[in-house]
N, C-alpha and C positions, 0 to 999 in steps of 0.2 A: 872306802865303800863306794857301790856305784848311784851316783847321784846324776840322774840322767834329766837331760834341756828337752823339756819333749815338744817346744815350738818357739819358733821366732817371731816375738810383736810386732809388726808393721811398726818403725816410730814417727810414721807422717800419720796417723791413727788414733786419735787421742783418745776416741770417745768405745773402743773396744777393752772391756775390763779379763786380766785375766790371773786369779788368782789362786795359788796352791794351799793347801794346809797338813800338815803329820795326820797320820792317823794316830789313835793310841799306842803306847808302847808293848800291847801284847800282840800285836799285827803287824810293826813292821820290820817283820821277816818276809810277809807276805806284798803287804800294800807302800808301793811309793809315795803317795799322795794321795789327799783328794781333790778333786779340780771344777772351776768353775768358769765359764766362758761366755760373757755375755754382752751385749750393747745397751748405751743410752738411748734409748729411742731409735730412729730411722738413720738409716748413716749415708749419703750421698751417693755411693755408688757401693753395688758389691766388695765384702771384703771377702781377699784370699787369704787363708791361713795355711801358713808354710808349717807342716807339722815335719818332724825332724825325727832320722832313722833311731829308737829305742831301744827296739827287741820287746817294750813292754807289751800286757795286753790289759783292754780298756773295755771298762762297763759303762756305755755313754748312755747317757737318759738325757732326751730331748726335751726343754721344758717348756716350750710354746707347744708341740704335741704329743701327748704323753703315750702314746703307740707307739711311737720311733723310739725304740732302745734297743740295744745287743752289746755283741760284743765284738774287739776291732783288732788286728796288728795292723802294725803297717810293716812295709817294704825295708830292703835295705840303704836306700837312696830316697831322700825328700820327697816328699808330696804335697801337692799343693790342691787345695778343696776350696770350692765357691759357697762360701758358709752364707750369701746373700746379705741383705739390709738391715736384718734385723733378726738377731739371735738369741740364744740361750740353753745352755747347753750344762749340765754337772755332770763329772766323770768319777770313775777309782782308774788309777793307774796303778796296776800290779806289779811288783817287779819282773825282768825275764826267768821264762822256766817254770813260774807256780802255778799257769792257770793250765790243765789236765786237758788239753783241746780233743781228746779222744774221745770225751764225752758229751763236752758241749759246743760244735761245731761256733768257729768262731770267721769271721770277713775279714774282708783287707780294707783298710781306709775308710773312706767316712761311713755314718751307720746315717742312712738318711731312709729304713723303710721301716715297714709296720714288725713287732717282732712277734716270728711263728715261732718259736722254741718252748721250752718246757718250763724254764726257770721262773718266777716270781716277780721280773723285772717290771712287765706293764704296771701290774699291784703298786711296786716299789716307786714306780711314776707318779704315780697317781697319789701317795703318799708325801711325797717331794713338794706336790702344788703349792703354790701359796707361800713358801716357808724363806724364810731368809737362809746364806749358805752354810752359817754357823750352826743352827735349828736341824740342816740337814746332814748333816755330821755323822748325829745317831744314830741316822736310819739306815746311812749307806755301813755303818760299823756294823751293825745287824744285818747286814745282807751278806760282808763278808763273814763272820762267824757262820750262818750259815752256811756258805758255799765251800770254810772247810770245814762242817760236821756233814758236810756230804760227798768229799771228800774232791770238789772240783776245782778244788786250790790246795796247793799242799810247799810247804817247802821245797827246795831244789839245794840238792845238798853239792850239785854240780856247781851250779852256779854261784851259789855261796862260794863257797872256794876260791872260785873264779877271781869274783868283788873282791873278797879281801887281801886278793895278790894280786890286786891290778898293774901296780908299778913295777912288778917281778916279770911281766908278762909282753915279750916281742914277737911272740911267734904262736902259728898253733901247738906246733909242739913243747911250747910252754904252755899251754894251758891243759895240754895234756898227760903231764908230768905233775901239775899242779893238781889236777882234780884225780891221779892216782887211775888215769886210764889209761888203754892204748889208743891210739889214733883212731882208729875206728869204732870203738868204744865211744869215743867224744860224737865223734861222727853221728855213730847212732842217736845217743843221747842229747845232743844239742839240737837234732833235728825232731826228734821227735817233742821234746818241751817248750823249746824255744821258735821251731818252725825256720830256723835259720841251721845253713852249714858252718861248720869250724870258721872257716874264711871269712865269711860273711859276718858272723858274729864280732868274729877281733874288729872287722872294718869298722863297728857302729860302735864298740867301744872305744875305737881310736877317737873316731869323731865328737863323741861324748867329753872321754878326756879334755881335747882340745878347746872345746866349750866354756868347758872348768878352768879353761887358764891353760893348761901345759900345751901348750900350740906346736912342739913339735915331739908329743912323745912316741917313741915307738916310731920313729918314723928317722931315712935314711938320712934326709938333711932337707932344706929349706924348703928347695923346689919340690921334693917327692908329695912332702904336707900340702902344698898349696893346688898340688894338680889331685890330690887323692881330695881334699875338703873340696874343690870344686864337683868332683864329678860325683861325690854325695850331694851336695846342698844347692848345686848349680852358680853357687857363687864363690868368688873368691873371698878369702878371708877379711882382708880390708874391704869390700862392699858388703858382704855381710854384716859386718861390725857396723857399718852408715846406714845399713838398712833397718837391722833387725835388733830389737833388746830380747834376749834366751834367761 
């Protein structure tokens, strides 16, 4: 199943906390995790967080100001955000494909503004204060049952598919064969749930993969891996590995 690194720790960094938790087991078809990202105190200099290509999408609530929340993808290629001195940040990462972006217009990369949308989130903020991450748990589980009894998460029977034939899959047209479509079908469909093309999609999953350990799946041989992982993540895989714990 897809079990995706959605950032690399600085490990010259000690004092940046960053840690995941399951949501319940009637949600994760929906929700990958929930996430928390915070500092000890003041940190010396700006940190940059290297957040790494997913495909997922992300309900970020800012906890030093409780106005700044939405919702996020990123790109297909690494990004890197000046998250500043002093953070605090709780997330859901949804897996790719469930969140309906038709409905609730979603950004690319950091959420750093006040949120104008419809949804519940500032509330949901506001809710959050105070609480240690485990306390917040419940509330963010209550936000997703909400968001699919109104129908802005929903399964993806695509990408399901997808996930649990990862190791079957070198090409797009395996994963078009896989998910019982035509090429363009996918095409459609990937783009409109996922916000990624066919192509693009396998790339993040390659990268993912190889995250997980299998360093050269799907891929033609040694060098192909290491010139395709650089020019997603900008590093090579051994300076990667020196720099960053995923």
């Amino acid at each position: 199943m897809y079990d995706p690194k959605g950032n690399g720790k600085d490990k010259a960094v000690q004092t940046v906390h960053f840690v995941e938790a399951e949501p319940p087991s009637h949600l994760r078809g929906i929700v990958h995790r929930y996430l928390e990202l915070k500092t000890d105190g003041v940190l010396p200099e700006d940190y940059r967080f290297h957040a790494l290509p997913d495909a997922c999408a992300y309900v970020v609530f800012d906890q030093r100001d409780r106005n700044i929340t939405g919702v996020s993808k990123l790109r297909a290629t690494s990004e890197e955000f000046n998250l500043g001195r002093s953070f605090h940040f709780v997330n859901i990462r949804f897996l790719p494909g469930v969140w309906q972006s038709s409905v609730e217009p979603v950004s690319h990369g950091m959420v750093d503004a006040a949120y104008t949308g419809e949804l519940p989130l500032i509330e949901v903020n506001q809710e959050l204060a105070g609480r240690d991450f485990a306390d917040q748990q419940n509330t963010l589980t209550t936000l997703v049952e909400e968001l699919i009894n109104r129908k802005l998460v929903d399964v993806n029977p695509v990408t399901e598919k997808i996930f649990q034939h990862l190791d079957d899959i070198q090409s797009v047209a395996d994963m078009a064969e896989i998910s019982h479509l035509s090429p363009r079908q996918l095409q459609r469909t990937l783009k409109r749930t996922t916000g990624f093309a066919p192509h693009d999609f396998l790339k993040i999953l390659r990268l993912q993969q190889s995250l997980n350990g299998n360093d050269t799946w799907s891929y033609a041989d040694q060098s192909h891996f290491i010139h395709s992982f650089r020019k997603a993540t900008g590093y090579t895989p051994g300076k990667y590995a020196r720099k960053f714990d995923v």
